[in-house]
C-alpha positions in Angstrom: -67.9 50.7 -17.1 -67.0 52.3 -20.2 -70.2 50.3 -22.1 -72.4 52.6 -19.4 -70.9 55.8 -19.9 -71.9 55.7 -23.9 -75.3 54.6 -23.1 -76.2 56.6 -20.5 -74.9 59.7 -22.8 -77.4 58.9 -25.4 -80.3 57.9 -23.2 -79.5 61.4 -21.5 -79.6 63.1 -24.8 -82.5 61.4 -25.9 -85.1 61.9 -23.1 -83.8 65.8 -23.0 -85.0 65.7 -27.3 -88.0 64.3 -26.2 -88.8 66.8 -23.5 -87.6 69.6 -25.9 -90.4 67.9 -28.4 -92.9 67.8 -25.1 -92.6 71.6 -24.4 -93.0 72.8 -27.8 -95.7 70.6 -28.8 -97.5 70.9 -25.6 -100.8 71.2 -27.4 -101.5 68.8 -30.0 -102.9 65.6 -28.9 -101.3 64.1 -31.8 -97.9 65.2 -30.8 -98.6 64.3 -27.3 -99.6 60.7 -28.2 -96.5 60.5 -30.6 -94.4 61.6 -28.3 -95.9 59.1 -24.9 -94.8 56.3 -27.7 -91.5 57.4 -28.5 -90.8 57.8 -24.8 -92.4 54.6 -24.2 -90.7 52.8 -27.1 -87.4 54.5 -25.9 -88.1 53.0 -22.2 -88.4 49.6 -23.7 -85.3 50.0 -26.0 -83.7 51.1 -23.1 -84.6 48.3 -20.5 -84.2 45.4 -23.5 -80.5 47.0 -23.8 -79.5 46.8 -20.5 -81.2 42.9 -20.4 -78.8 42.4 -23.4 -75.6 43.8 -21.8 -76.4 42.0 -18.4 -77.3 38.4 -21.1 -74.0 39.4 -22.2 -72.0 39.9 -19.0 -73.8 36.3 -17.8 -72.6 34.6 -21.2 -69.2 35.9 -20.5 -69.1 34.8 -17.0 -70.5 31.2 -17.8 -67.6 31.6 -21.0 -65.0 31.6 -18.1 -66.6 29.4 -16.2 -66.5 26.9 -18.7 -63.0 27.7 -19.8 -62.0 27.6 -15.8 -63.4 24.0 -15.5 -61.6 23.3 -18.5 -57.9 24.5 -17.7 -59.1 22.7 -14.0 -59.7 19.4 -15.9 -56.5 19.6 -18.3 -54.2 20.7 -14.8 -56.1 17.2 -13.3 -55.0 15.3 -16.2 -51.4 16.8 -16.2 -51.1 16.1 -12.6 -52.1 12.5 -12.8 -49.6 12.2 -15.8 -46.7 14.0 -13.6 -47.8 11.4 -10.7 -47.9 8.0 -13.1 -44.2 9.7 -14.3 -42.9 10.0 -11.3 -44.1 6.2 -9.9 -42.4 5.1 -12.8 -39.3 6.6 -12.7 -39.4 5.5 -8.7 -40.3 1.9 -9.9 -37.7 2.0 -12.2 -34.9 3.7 -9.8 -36.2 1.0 -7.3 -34.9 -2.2 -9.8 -32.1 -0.4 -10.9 -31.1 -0.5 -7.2 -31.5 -3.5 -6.6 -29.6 -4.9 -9.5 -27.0 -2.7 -8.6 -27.2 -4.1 -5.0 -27.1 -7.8 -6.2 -24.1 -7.2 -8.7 -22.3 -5.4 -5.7 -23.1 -8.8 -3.7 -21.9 -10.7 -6.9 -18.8 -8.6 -6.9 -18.3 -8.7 -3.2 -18.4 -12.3 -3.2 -15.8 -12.9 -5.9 -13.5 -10.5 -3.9 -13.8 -12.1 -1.0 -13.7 -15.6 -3.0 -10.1 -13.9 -4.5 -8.7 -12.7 -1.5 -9.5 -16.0 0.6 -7.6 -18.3 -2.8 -4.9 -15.1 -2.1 -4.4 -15.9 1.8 -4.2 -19.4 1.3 -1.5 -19.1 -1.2 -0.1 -16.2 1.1 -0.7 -19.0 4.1 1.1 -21.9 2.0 3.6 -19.9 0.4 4.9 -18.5 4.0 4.6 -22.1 5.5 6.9 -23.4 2.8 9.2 -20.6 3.2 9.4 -21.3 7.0 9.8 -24.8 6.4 12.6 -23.9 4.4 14.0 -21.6 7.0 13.4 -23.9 9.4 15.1 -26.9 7.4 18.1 -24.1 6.4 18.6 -23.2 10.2 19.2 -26.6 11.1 21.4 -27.5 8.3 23.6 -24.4 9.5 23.7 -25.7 13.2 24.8 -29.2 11.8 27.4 -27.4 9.3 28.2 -25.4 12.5 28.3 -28.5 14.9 30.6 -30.6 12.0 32.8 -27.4 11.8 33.1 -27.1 15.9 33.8 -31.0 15.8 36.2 -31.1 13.3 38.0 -28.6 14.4 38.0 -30.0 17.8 39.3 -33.0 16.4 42.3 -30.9 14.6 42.6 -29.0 18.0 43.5 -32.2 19.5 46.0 -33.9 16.9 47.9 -29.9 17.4 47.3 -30.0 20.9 45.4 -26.8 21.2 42.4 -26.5 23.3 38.2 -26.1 22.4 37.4 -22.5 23.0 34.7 -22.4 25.4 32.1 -21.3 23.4 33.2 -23.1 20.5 35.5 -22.8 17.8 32.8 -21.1 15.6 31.8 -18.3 18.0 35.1 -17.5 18.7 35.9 -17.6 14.7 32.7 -15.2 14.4 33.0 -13.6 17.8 29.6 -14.7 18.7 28.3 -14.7 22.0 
């Protein structure tokens, strides 16, 4: 806009010289001819300026264009690069999940494998403890069966009578 303004200024400014030249020379052929190829090679000037600014204006649009399709090409390329990144990095999530899966397994296993040696120990531990309860209880009901009979047996050489629960229960007022 601003490349106009300048040049229509002096192609104003020129043509009104050139009529200025016109009016005063109006007579001479000479001047007359002179001035018909001034105006004429002003005229051409003119129109092979304007060709040159509009040559100019296509050059820069086909300068953009090209620079356009270039950024377009380099954002392509960037783009495929972000994608072959980004199935990498989900390939590479993808293993480390399933190693991580397959060393919980692993670990899972040797926990359970832990706990089940645990129980069994648990499981034989508590079967030897009742055992020994079991063998303990009956070694008290024979100690408390010798103790009743013995005492029943001194009872008798005294003379006194068996309690009727027994000489134990009534020793530890059992019922």
């Amino acid at each position: 806009m601003q490349e106009e303004t300048p040049a229509a200024t002096i192609r104003s400014e020129l043509l009104e010289r050139l009529r200025g030249l016109e009016s005063a020379q109006a007579n001479g052929t000479l001047a007359e001819l002179a001035y018909r190829r001034a105006r004429e090679a002003l005229e051409h000037a003119l129109e092979e300026a304007r060709t040159i600014r509009l040559l100019a204006i296509e050059d820069a649009r086909a300068a953009r264009e090209r620079e356009l399709t270039s950024l377009m090409e380099a954002l392509k390329g960037l783009r495929l690069s972000a994608e072959a990144q980004i199935d990498t990095i989900l390939r590479t999530a993808e293993i480390e999940a399933e190693r991580l899966r397959d060393q919980a397994r692993k670990d899972a296993a040797v926990m359970a494998d832990a706990a089940t040696k645990e129980a069994a120990a648990v499981r034989a531990e508590a079967s030897a403890v009742r055992a020994a309860a079991e063998d303990r209880a009956a070694a008290v009901e024979r100690l408390q069966a010798e103790f009743d009979s013995l005492l029943t047996d001194i009872g008798k050489r005294l003379g006194v009578e068996k309690p009727a629960g027994g000489w134990w229960q009534r020793l530890t007022r059992r019922k």
